[in-house]
PyMOL Python script that loads the backbone (N, CA, C, O; Angstrom):
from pymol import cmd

cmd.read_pdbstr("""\
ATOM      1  N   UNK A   1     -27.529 -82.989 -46.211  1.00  0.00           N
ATOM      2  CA  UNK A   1     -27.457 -84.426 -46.096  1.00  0.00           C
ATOM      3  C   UNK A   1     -26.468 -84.951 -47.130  1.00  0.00           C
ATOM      4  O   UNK A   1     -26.435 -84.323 -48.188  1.00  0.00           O
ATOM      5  N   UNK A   2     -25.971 -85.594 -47.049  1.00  0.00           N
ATOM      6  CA  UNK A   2     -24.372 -86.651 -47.480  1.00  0.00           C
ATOM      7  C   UNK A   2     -24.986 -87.523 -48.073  1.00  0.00           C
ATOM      8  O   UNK A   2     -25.967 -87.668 -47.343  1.00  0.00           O
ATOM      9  N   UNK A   3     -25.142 -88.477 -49.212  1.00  0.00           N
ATOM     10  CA  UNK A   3     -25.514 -89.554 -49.454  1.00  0.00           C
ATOM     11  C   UNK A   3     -24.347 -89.928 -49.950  1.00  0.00           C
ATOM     12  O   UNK A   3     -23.665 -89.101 -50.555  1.00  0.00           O
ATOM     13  N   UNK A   4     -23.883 -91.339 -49.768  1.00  0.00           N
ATOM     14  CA  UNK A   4     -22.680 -92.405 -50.916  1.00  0.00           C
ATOM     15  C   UNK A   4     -23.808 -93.474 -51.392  1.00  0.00           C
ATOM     16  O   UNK A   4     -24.687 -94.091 -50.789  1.00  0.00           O
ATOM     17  N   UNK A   5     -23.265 -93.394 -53.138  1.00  0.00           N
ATOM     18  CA  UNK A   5     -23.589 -94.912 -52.948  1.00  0.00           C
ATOM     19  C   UNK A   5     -22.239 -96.170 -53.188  1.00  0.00           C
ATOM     20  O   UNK A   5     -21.238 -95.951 -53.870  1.00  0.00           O
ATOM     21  N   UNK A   6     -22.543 -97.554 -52.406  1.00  0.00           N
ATOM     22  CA  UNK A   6     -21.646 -97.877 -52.328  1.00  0.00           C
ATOM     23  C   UNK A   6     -21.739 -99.053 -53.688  1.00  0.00           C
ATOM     24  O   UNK A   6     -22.682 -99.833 -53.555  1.00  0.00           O
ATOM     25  N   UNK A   7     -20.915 -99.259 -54.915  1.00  0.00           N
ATOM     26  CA  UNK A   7     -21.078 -99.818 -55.879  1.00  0.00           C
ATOM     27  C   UNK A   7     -20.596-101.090 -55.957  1.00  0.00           C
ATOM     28  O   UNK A   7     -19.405-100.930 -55.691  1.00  0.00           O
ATOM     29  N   UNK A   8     -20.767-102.249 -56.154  1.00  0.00           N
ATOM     30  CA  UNK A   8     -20.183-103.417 -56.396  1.00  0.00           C
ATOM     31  C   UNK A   8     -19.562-103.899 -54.576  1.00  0.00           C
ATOM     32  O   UNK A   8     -18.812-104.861 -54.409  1.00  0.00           O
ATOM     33  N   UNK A   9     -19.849-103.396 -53.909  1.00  0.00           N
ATOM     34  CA  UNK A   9     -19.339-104.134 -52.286  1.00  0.00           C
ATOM     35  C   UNK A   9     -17.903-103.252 -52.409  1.00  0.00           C
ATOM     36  O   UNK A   9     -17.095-103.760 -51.632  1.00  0.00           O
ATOM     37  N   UNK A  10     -17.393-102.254 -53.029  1.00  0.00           N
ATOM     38  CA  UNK A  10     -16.641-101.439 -52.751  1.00  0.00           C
ATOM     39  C   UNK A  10     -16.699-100.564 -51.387  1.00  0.00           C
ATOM     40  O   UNK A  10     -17.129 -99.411 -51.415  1.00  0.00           O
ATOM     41  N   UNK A  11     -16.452-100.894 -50.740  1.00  0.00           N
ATOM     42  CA  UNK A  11     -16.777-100.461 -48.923  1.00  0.00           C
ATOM     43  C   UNK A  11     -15.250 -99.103 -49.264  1.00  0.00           C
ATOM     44  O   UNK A  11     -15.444 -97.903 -49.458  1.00  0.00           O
ATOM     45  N   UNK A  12     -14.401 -99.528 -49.249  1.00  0.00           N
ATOM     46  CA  UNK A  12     -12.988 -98.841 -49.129  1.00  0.00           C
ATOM     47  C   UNK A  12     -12.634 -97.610 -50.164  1.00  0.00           C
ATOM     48  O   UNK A  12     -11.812 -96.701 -50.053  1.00  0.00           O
ATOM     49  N   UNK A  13     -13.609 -97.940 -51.258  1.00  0.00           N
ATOM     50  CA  UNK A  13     -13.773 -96.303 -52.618  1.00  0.00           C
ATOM     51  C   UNK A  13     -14.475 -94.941 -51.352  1.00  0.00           C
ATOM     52  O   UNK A  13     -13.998 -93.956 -50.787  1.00  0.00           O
ATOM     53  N   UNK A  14     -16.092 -95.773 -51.396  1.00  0.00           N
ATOM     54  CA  UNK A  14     -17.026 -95.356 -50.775  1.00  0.00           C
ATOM     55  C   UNK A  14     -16.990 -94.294 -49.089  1.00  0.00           C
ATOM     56  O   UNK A  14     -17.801 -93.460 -48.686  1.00  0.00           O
ATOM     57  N   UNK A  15     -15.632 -94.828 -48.428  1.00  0.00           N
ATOM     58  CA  UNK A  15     -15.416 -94.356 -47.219  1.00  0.00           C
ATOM     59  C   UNK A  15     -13.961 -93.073 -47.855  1.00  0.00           C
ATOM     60  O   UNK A  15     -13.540 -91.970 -47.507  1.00  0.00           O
ATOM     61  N   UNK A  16     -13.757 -93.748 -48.565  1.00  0.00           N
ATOM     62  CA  UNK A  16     -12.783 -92.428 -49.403  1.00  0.00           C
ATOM     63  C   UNK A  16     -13.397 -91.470 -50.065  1.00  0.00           C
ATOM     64  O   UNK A  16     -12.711 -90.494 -50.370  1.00  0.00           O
ATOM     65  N   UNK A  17     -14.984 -91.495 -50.498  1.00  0.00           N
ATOM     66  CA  UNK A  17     -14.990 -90.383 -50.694  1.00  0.00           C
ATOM     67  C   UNK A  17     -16.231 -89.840 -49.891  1.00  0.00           C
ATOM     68  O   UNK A  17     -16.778 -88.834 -50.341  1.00  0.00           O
ATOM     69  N   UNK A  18     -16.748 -90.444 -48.689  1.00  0.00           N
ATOM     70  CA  UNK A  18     -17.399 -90.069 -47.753  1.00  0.00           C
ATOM     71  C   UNK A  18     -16.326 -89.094 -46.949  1.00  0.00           C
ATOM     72  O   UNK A  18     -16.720 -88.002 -46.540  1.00  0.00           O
ATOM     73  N   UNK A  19     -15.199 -89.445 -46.772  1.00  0.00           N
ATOM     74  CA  UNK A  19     -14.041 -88.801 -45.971  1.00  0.00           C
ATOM     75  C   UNK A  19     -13.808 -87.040 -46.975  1.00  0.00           C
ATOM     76  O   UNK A  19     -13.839 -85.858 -46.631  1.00  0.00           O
ATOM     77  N   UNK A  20     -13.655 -87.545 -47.883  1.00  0.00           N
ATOM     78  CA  UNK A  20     -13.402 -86.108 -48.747  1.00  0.00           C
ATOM     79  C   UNK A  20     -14.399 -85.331 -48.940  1.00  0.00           C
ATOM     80  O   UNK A  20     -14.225 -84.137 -49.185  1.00  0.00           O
ATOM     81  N   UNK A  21     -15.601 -85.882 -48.861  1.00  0.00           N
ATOM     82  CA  UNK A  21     -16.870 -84.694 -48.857  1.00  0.00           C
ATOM     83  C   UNK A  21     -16.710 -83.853 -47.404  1.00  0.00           C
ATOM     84  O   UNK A  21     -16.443 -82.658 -47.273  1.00  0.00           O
ATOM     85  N   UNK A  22     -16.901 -84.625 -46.600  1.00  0.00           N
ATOM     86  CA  UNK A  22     -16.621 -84.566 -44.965  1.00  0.00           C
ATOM     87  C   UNK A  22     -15.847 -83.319 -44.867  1.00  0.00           C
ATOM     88  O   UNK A  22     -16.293 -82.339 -44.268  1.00  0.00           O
ATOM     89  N   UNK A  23     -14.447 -83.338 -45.567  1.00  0.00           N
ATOM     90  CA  UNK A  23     -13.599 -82.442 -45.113  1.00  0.00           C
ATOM     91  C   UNK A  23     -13.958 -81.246 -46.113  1.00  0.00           C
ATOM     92  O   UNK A  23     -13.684 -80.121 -45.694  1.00  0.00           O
ATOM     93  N   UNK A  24     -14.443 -81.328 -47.178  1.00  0.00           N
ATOM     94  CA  UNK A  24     -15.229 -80.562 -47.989  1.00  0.00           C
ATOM     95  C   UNK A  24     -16.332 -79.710 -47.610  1.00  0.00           C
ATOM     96  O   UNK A  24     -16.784 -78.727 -48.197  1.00  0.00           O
ATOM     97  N   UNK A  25     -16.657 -80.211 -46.616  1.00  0.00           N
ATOM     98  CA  UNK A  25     -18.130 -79.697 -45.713  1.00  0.00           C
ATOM     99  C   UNK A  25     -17.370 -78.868 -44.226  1.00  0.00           C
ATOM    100  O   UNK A  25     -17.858 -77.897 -43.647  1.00  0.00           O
ATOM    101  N   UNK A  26     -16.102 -79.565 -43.868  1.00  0.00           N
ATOM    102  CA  UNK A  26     -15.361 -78.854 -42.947  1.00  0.00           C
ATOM    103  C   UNK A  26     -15.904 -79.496 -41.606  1.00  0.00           C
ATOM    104  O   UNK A  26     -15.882 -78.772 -40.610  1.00  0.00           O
ATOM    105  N   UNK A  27     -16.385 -80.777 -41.487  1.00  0.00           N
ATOM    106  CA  UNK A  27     -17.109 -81.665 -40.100  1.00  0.00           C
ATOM    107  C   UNK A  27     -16.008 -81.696 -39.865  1.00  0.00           C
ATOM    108  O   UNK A  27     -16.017 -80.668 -39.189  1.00  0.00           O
ATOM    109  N   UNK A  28     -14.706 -82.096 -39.827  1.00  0.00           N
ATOM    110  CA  UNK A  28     -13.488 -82.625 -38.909  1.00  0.00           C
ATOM    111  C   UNK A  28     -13.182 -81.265 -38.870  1.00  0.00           C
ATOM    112  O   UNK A  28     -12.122 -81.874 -39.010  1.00  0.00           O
ATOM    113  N   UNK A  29     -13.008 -80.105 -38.828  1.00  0.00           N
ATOM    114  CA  UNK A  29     -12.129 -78.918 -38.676  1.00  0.00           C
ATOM    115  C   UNK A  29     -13.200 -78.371 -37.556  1.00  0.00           C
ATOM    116  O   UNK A  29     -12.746 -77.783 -36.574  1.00  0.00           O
ATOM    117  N   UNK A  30     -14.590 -78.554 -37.689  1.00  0.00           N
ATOM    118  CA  UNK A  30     -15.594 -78.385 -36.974  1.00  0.00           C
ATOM    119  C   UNK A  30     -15.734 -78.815 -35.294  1.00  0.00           C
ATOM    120  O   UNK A  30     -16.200 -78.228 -34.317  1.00  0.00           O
ATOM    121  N   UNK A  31     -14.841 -80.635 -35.576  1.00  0.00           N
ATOM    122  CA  UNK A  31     -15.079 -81.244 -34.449  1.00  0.00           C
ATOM    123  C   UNK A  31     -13.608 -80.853 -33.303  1.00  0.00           C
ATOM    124  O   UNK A  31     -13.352 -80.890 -32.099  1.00  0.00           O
ATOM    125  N   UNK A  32     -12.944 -80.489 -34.587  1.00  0.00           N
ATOM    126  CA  UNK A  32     -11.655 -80.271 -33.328  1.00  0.00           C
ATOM    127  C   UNK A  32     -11.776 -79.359 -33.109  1.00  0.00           C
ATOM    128  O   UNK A  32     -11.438 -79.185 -31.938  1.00  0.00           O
ATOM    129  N   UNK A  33     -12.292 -77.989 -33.821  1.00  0.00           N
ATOM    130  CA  UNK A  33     -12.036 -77.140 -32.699  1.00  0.00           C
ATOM    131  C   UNK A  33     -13.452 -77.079 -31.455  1.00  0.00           C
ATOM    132  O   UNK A  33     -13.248 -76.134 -30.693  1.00  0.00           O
ATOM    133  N   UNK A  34     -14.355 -77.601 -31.214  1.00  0.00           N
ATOM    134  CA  UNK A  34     -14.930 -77.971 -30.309  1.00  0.00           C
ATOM    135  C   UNK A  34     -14.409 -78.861 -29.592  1.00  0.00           C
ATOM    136  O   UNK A  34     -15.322 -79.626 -29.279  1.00  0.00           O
ATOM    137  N   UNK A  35     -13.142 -79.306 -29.010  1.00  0.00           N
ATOM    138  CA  UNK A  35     -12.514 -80.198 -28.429  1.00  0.00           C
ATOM    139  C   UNK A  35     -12.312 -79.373 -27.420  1.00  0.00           C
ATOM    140  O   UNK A  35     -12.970 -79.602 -26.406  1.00  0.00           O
ATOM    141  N   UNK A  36     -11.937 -78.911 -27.417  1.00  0.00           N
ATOM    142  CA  UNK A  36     -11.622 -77.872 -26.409  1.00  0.00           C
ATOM    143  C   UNK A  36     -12.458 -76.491 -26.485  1.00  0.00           C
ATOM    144  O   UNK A  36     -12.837 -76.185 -27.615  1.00  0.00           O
ATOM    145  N   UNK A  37     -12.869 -75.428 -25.193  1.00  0.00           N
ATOM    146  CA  UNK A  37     -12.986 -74.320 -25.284  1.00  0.00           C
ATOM    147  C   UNK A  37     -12.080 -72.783 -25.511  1.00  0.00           C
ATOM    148  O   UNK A  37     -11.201 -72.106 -24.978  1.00  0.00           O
ATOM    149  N   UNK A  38     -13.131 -72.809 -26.871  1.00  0.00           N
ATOM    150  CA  UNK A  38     -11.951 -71.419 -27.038  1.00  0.00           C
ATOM    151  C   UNK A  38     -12.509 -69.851 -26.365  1.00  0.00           C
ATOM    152  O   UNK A  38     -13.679 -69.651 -26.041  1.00  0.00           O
ATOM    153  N   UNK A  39     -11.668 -69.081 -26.276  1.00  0.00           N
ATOM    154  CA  UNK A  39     -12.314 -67.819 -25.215  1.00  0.00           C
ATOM    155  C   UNK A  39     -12.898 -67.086 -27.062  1.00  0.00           C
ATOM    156  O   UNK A  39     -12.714 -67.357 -28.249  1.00  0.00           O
ATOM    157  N   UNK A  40     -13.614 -66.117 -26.261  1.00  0.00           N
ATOM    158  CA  UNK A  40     -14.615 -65.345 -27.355  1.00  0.00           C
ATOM    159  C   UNK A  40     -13.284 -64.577 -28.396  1.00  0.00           C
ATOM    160  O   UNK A  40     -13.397 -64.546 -29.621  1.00  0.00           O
ATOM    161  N   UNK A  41     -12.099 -64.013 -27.683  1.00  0.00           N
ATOM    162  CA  UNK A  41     -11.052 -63.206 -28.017  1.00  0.00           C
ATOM    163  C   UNK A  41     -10.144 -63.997 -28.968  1.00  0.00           C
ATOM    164  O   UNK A  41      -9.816 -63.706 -30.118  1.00  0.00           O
ATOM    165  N   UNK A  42      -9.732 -65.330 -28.040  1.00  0.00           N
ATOM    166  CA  UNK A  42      -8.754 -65.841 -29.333  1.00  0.00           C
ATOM    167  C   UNK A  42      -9.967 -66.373 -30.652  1.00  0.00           C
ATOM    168  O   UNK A  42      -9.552 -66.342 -31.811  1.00  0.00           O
ATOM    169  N   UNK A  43     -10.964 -66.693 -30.473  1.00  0.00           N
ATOM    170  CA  UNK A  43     -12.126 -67.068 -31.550  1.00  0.00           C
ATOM    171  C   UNK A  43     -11.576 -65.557 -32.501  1.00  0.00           C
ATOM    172  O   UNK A  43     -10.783 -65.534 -33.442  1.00  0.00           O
ATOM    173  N   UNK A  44     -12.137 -64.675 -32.015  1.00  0.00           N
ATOM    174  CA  UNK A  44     -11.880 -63.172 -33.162  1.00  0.00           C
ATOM    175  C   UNK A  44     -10.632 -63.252 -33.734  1.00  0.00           C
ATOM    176  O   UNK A  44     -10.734 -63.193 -34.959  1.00  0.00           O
ATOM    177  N   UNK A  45      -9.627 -63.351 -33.398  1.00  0.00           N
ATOM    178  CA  UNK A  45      -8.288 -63.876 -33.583  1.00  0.00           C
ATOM    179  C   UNK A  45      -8.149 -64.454 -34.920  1.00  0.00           C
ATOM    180  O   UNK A  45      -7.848 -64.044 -36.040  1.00  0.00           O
ATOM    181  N   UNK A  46      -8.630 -66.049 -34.139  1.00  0.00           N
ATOM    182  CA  UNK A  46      -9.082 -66.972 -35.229  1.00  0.00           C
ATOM    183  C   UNK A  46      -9.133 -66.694 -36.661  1.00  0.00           C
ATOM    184  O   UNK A  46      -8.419 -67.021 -37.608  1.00  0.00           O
ATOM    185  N   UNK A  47     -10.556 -65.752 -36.492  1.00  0.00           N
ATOM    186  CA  UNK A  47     -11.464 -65.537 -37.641  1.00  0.00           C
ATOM    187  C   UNK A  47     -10.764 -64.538 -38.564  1.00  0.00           C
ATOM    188  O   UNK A  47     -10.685 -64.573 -39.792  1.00  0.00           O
ATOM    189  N   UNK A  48     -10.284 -63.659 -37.723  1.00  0.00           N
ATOM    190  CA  UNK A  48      -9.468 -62.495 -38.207  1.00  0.00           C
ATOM    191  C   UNK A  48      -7.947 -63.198 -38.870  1.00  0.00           C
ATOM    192  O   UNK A  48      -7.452 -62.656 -39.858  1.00  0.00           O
ATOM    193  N   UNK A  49      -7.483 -64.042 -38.441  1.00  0.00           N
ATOM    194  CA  UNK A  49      -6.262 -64.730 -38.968  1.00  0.00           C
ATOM    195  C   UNK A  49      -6.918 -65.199 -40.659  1.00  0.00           C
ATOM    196  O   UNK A  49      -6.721 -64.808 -41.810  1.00  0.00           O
ATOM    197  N   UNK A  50      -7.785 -66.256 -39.982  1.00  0.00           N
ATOM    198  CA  UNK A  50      -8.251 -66.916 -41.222  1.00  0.00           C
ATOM    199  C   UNK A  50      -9.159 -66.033 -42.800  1.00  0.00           C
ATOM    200  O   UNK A  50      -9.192 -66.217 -44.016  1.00  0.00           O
ATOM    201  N   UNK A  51      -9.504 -65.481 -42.234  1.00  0.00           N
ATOM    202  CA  UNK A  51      -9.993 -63.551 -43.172  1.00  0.00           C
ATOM    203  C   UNK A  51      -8.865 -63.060 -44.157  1.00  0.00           C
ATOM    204  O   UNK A  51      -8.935 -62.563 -45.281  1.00  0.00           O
ATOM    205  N   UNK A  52      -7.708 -63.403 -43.269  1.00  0.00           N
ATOM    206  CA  UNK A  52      -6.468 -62.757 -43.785  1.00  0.00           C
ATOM    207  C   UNK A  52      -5.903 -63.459 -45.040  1.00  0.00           C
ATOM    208  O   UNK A  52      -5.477 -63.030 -46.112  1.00  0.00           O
ATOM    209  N   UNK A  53      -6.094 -65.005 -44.386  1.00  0.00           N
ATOM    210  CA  UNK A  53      -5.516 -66.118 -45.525  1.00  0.00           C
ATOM    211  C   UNK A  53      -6.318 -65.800 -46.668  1.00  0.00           C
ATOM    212  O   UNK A  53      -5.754 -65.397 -47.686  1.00  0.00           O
ATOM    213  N   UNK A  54      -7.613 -65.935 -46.629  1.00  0.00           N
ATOM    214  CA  UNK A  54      -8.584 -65.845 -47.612  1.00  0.00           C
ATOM    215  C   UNK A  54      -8.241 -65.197 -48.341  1.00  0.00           C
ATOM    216  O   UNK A  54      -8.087 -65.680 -49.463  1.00  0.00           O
ATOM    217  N   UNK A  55      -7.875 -63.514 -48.095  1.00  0.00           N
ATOM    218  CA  UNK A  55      -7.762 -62.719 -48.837  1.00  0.00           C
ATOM    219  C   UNK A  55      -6.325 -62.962 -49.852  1.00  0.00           C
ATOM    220  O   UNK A  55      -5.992 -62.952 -51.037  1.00  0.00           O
ATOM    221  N   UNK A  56      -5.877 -63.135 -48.762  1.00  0.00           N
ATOM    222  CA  UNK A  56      -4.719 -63.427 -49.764  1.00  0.00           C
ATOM    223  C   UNK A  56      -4.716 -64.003 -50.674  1.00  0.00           C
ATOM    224  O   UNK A  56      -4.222 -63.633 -51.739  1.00  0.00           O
ATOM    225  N   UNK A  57      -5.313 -65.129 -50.446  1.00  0.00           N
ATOM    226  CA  UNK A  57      -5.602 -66.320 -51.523  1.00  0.00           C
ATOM    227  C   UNK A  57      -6.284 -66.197 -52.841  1.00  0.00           C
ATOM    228  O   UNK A  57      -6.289 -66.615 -53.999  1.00  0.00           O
ATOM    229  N   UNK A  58      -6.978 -65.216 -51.829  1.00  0.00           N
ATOM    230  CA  UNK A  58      -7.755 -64.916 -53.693  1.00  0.00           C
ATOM    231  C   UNK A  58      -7.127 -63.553 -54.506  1.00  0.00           C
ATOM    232  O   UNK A  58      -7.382 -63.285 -55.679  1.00  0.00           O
ATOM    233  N   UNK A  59      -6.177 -62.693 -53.537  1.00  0.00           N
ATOM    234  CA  UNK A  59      -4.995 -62.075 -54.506  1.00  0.00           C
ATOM    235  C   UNK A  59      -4.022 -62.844 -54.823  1.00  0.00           C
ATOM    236  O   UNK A  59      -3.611 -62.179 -55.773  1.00  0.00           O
ATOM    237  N   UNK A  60      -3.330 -63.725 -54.774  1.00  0.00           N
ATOM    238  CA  UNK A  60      -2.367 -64.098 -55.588  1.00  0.00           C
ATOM    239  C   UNK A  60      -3.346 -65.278 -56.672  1.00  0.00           C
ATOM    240  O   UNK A  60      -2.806 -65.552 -57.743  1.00  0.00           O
ATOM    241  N   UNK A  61      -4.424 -65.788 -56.441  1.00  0.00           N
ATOM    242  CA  UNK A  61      -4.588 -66.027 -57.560  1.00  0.00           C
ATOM    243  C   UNK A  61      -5.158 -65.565 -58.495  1.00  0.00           C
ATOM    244  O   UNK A  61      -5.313 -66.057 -59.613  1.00  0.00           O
ATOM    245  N   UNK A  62      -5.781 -63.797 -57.758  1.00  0.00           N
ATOM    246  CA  UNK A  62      -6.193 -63.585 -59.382  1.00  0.00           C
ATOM    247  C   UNK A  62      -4.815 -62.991 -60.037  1.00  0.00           C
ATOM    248  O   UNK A  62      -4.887 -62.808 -61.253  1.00  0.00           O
ATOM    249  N   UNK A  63      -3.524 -62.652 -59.388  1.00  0.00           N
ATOM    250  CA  UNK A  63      -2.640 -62.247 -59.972  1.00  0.00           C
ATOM    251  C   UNK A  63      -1.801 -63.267 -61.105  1.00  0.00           C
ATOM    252  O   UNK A  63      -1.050 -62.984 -62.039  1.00  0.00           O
ATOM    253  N   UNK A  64      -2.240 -64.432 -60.625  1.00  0.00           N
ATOM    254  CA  UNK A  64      -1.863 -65.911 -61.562  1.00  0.00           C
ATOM    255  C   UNK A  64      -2.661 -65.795 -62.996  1.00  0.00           C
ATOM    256  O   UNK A  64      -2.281 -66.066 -64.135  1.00  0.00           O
ATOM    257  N   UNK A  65      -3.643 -65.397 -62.612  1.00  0.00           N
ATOM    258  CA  UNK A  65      -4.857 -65.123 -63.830  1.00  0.00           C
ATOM    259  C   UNK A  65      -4.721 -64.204 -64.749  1.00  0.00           C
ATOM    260  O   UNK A  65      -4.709 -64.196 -65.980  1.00  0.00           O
ATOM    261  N   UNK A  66      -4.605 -63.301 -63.774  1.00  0.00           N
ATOM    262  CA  UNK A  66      -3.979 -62.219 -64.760  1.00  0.00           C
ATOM    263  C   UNK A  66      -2.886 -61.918 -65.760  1.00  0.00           C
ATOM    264  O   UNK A  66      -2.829 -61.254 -66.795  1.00  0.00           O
ATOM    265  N   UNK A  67      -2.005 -62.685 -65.032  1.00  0.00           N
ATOM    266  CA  UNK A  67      -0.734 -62.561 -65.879  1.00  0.00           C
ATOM    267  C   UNK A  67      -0.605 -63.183 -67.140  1.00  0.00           C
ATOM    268  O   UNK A  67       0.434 -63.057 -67.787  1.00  0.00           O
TER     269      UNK A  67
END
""", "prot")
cmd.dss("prot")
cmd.show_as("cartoon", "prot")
cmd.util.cbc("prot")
cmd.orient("prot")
């Protein structure tokens, strides 16, 4: 569950950082790809693409760390 609170009638803070939790939680990356149907194959794809980034990601930065 998400709670904001909204402080002083600040409506426009409050939806800025309702929006950044949101994408923090991954609901909009969630909703588009349910926009369409994906086949079971390009899904593995997908996952297997995105596996790849990951990894990477966390080798070049522990190589940042390291150095």
């Amino acid at each position: 569950m998400i709670e904001i609170i909204v402080g002083q009638n600040n409506l426009e803070k409050a939806m800025r950082v309702l929006k950044r939790k949101l994408i923090r939680e991954g609901v909009f990356k969630e909703l588009k790809s349910r926009r369409f149907y994906e086949k079971p194959s390009e899904r593995r794809k997908r996952k297997d693409k995105e596996a790849q980034k990951k990894r990477r990601k966390e080798v070049d930065r522990a190589r940042r760390f390291s150095s």
